[in-house]
C-alpha positions as a printed NumPy array, in Angstrom:
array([[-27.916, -13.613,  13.543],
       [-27.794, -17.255,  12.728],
       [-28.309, -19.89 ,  14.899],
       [-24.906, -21.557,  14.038],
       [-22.   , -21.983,  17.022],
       [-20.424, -18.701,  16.945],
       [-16.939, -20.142,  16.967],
       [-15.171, -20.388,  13.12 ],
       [-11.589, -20.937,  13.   ],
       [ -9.929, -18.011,  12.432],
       [ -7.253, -19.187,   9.938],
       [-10.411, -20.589,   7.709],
       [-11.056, -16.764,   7.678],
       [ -7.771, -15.531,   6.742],
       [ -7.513, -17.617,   3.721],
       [-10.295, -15.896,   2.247],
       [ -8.775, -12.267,   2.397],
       [ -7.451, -10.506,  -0.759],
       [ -4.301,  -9.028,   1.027],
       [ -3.129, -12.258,   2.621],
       [ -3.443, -14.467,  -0.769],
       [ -0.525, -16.64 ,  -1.708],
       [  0.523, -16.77 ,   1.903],
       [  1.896, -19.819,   3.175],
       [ -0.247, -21.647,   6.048],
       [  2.029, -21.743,   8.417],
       [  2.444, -17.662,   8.575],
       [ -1.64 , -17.745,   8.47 ],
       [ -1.247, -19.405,  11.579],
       [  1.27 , -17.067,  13.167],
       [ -1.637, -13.884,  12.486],
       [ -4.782, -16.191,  13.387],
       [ -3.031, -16.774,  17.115],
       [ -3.132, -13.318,  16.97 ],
       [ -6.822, -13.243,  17.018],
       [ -9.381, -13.122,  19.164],
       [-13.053, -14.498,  18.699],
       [-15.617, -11.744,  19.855],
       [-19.467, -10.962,  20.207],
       [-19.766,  -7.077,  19.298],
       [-22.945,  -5.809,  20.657],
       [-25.395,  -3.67 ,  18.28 ],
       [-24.461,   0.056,  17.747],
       [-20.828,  -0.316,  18.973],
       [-18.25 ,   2.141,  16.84 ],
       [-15.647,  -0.09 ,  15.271],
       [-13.925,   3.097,  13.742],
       [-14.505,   6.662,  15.141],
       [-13.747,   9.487,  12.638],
       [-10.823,  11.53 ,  13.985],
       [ -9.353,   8.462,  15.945],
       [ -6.675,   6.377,  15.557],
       [ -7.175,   2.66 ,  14.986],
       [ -6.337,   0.04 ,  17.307],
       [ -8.041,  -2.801,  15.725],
       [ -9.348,  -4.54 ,  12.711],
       [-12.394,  -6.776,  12.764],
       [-12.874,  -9.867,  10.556],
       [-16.741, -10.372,  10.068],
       [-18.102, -13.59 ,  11.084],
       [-21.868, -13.327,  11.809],
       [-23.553, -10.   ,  11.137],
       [-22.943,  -6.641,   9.707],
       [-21.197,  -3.464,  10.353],
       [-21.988,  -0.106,   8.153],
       [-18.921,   1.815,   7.181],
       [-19.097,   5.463,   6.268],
       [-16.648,   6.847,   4.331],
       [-16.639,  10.274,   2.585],
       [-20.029,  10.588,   1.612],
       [-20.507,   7.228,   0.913],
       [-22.016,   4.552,   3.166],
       [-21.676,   0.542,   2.76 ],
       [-22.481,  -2.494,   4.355],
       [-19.477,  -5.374,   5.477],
       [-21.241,  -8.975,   6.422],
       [-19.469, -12.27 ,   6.449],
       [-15.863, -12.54 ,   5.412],
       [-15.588,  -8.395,   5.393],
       [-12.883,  -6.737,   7.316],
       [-13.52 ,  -3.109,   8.988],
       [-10.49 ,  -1.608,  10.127],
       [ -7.794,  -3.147,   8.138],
       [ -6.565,   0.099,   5.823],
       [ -7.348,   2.596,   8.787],
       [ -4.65 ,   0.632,  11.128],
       [ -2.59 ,   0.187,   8.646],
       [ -1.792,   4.019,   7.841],
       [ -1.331,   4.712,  11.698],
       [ -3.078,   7.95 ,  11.182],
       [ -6.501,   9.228,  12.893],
       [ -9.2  ,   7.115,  10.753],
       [-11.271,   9.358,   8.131],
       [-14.47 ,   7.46 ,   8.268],
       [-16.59 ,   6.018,  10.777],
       [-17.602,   2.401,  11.195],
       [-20.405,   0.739,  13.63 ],
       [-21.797,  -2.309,  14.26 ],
       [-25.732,  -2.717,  12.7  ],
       [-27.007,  -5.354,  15.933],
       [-25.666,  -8.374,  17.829],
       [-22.313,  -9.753,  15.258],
       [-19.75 , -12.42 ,  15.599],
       [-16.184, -10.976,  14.476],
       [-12.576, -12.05 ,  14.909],
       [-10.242,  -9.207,  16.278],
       [ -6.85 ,  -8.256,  15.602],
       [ -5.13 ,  -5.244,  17.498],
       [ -2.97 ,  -3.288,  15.531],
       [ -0.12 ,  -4.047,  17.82 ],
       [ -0.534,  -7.706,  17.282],
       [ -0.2  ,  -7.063,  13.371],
       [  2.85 ,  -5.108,  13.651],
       [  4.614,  -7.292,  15.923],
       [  3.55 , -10.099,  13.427],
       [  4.914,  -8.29 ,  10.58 ],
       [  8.013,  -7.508,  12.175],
       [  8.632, -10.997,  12.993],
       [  7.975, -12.407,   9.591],
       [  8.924, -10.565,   6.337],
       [  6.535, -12.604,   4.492],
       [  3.395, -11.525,   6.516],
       [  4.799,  -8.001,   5.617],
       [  5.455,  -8.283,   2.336],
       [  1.704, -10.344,   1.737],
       [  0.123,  -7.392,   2.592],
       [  2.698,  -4.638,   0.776],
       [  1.29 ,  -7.094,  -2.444],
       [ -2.406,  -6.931,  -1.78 ],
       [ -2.49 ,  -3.659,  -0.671],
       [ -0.507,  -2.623,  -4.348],
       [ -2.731,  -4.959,  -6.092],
       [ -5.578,  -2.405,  -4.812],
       [ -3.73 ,   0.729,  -5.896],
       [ -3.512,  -0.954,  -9.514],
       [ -7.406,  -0.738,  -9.597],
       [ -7.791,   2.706,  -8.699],
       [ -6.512,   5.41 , -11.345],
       [ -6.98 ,   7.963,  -8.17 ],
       [ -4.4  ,   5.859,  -5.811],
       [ -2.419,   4.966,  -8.243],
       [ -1.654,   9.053,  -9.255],
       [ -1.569,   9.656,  -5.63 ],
       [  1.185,   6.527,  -5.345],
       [  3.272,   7.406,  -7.835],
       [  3.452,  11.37 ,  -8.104],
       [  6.2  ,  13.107,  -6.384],
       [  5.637,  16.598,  -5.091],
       [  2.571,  17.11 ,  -6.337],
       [  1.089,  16.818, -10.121],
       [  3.512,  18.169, -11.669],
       [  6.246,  16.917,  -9.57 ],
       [  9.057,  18.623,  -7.289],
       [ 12.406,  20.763,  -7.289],
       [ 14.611,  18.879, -10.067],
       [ 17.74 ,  17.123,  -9.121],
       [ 20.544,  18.271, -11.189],
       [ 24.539,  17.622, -11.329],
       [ 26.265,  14.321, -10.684],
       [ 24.014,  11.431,  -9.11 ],
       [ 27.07 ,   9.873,  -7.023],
       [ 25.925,   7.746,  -3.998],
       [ 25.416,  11.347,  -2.166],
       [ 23.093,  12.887,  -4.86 ],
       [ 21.304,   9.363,  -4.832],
       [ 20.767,   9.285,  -1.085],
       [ 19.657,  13.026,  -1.296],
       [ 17.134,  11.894,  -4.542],
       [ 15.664,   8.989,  -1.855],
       [ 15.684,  11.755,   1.139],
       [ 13.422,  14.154,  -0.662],
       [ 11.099,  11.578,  -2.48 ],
       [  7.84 ,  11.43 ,  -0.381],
       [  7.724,   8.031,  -1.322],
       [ 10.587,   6.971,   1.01 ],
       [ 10.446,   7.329,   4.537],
       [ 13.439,  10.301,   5.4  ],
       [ 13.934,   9.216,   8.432],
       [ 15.3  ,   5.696,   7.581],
       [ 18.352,   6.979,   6.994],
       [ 20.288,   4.214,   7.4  ],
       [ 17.955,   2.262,   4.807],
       [ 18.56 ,   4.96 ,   2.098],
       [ 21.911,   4.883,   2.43 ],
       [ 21.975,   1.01 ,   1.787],
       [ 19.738,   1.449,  -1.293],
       [ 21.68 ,   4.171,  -2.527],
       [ 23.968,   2.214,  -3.139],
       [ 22.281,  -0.288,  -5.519],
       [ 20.738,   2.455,  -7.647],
       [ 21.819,   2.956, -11.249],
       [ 21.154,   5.937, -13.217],
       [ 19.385,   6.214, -16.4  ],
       [ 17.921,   8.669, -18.862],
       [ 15.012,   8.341, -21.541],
       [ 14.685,  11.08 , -24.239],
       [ 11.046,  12.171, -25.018],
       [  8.834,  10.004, -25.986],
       [ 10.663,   6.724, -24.778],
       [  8.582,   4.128, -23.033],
       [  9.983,   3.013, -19.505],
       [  8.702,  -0.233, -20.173],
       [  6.485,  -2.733, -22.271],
       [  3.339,  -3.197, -21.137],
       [  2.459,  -7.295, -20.393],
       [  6.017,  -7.425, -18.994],
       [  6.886,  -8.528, -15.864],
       [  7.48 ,  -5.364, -13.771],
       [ 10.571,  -6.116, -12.219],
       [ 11.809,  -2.551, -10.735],
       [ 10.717,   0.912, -10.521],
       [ 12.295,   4.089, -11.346],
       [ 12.71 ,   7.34 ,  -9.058],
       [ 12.435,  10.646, -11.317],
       [ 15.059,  13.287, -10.743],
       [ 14.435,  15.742, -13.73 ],
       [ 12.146,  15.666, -16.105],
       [  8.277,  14.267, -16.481],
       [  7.222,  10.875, -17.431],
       [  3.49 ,   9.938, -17.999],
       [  1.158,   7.43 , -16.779],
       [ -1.65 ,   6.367, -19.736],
       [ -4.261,   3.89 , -19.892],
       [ -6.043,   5.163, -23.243],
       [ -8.93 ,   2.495, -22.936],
       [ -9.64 ,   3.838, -19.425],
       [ -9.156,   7.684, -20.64 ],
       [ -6.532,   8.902, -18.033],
       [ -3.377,   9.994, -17.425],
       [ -1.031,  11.32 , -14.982],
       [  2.471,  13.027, -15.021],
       [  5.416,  12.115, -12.954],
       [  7.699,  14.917, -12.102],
       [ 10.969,  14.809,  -9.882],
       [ 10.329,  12.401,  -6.75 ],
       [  7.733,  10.338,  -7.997],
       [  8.027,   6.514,  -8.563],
       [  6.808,   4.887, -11.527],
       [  6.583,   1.44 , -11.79 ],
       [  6.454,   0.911,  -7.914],
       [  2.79 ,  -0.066,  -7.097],
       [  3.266,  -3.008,  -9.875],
       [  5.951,  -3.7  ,  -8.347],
       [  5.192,  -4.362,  -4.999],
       [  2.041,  -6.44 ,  -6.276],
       [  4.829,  -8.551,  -8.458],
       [  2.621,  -8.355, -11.474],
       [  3.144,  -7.64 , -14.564],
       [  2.88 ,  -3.832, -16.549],
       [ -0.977,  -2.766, -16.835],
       [ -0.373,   0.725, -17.684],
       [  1.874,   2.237, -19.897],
       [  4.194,   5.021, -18.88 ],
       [  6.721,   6.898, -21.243],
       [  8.898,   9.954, -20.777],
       [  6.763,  13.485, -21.642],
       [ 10.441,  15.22 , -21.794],
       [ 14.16 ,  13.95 , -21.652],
       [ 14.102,  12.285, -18.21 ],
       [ 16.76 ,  11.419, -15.321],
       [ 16.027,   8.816, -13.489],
       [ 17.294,   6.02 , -10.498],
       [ 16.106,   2.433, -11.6  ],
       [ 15.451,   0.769,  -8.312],
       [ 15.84 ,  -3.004,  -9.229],
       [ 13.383,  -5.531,  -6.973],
       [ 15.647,  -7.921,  -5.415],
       [ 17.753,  -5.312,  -3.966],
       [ 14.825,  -3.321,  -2.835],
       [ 13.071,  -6.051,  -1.117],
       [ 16.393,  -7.289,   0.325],
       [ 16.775,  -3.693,   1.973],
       [ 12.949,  -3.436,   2.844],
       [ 13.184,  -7.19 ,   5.059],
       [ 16.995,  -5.414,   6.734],
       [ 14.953,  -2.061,   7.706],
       [ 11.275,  -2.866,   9.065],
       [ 10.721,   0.451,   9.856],
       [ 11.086,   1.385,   6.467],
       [  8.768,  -1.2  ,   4.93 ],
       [  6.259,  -0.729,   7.43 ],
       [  5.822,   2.866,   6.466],
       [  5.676,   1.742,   2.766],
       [  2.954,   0.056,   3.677],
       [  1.022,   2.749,   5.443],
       [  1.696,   4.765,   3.294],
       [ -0.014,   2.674,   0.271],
       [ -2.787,   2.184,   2.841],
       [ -3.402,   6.062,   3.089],
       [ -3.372,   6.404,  -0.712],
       [ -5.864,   3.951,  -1.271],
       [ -8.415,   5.298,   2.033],
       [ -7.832,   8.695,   0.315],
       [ -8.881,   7.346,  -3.147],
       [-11.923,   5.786,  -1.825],
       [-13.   ,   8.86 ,  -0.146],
       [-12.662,  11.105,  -3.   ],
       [-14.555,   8.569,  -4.597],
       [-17.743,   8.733,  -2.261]])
C-alpha cells in the first residue's frame, strides 16, 4: 500500500477504461455516482467460481489475482475485476481475490444496469468496447459470429417475407428469442441478399456499416497474415462484432458457396437496440460471455 489519501475521484478512473472510451463526461458522471470508494481487506474473494456476480471493482491501491482457466494474473492500479463476469449475468467461471489490504471503487451490477437502461449511450459505450475486444481474439470472434455451431444450423429456405425474416432472427443464437417484439420491429428493416461463391461481403479498410444474418449457405471468415479462418453457416452474423465497435473491416469474409442472406443495416439496428433494452442488454452479455470463454480456452 502507499501512503497516499485513499480517496481518487472515481470519474478520473473511468476515463481511463477501454470500454468506456469516447464517452461523453457527463454520462461518466452518471456511472461514477454509481460508485462507491472501498478498503477490501487481504484474501477477500472478489469473484467466486460457480457464482454469479454482483459487482465489479475498479483498482485503486493494491492488487487482486484473477484465475481464469488455467491461467492466473495479477490486476493493480487502473484494473477492473469483475466487469465481463457481471456483464454475462451467468455464474462467473474464474475466481478472483484480493492479494492484502487494496483501495478499489465498486460498482454493483444493479447500479450498471439501471445506468444502462437509463442512458443508451452508457449502453452502447460498452456494446463498442466490449466488440472492440472480440476483434482481437480470433477465438471470440468465431464464437461471435458462428451460428449453430461450426458449420452452422438448419438452412432457411422459401420466401424471406417479414414472417420468414422474423423466424431467421428467432432461431439465430445471436438474437435474444424472447424479444419478440424487437424482432418483429427489425424484421421489418431487413433486406435480402445473395452472393454466389466466391463473392466478398465486403472490402476490407471499409467502414463496416451493417452486418449480415446467413440463412443458407456458408460464408468464411480469413485473416491469411494471422493463419485462420472460420465458416459461417445459417444463423451466424458476419460483420456484427465490427459493427458494434463502429470500426472499420479487419478481416475479410467472402461466401464459401452461393449464400442467402438478411443485411442488417446499423442505423436501424441501433435505433431498435435503444427502443428494446432488454434486447441490447443481452447483446451485450452475450459478447461478454464470448470473450470470458475465449480467454479461458486460452489459459
Amino acid at each position: 500500500m502507499s501512503t497516499r489519501p485513499p480517496f481518487v475521484g472515481p470519474l478520473l478512473h473511468l476515463r481511463t477504461l477501454p470500454a468506456l472510451e469516447g464517452l461523453a463526461p457527463a454520462y461518466l458522471t452518471v456511472l461514477a455516482q454509481e460508485m462507491e470508494e472501498v478498503l477490501l481487506p487481504g484474501g477477500m474473494p472478489l469473484l467466486t467460481p460457480g457464482s454469479l456476480a454482483q459487482e465489479l471493482h475498479v483498482i485503486v491501491d493494491g492488487a487482486v489475482t484473477i484465475r481464469r482457466g488455467g491461467r492466473v494474473t495479477s490486476a493493480g492500479p487502473g484494473d477492473v475485476v469483475g466487469f465481463l463476469e457481471v456483464l454475462t449475468q451467468e455464474a462467473s467461471p474464474g475466481g478472483a481475490w484480493v492479494d492484502g489490504d487494496t483501495v478499489a471503487l465498486k460498482l454493483d451490477a444493479e447500479g450498471l444496469r439501471e445506468a444502462c437502461e437509463r442512458h443508451f449511450a452508457i449502453l452502447m459505450s460498452l456494446l463498442s468496447g466490449i466488440a472492440r475486444q472480440v476483434l482481437l481474439d480470433p477465438s471470440a470472434l468465431s464464437a461471435v459470429v458462428q451460428g449453430g455451431g461450426p458449420e452452422g444450423g438448419a438452412p432457411l429456405r422459401g420466401e424471406l417475407d417479414r414472417v420468414g425474416r422474423m423466424v431467421a432472427l428467432h432461431r439465430s443464437p445471436a438474437f435474444p428469442s424472447a424479444s419478440m417484439d424487437a424482432l418483429a420491429e427489425l424484421a421489418g428493416s431487413l433486406r435480402e441478399v445473395r452472393f454466389q461463391a466466391g463473392d466478398p461481403l465486403w472490402s476490407v479498410g471499409e467502414p463496416a456499416d451493417g452486418f449480415y444474418l446467413v440463412c443458407d449457405g456458408l460464408v468464411r471468415y480469413a485473416d491469411e497474415a494471422a493463419g485462420w479462418s472460420v465458416d459461417v453457416g445459417p444463423g451466424g452474423v458476419p460483420g456484427l462484432p465490427a459493427t458494434l465497435a463502429r470500426t472499420r473491416w479487419v478481416v475479410a469474409a467472402s461466401a464459401v458457396t452461393d449464400v442467402v442472406a438478411l443485411r442488417v443495416d446499423t442505423e436501424p439496428f441501433l435505433d431498435v437496440l435503444e427502443d428494446h433494452f432488454h434486447m441490447a442488454f443481452q447483446f451485450l452479455g452475450r459478447l461478454a460471455r464470448c470473450v470470458l470463454g475465449a480467454q479461458d480456452r486460452s489459459g
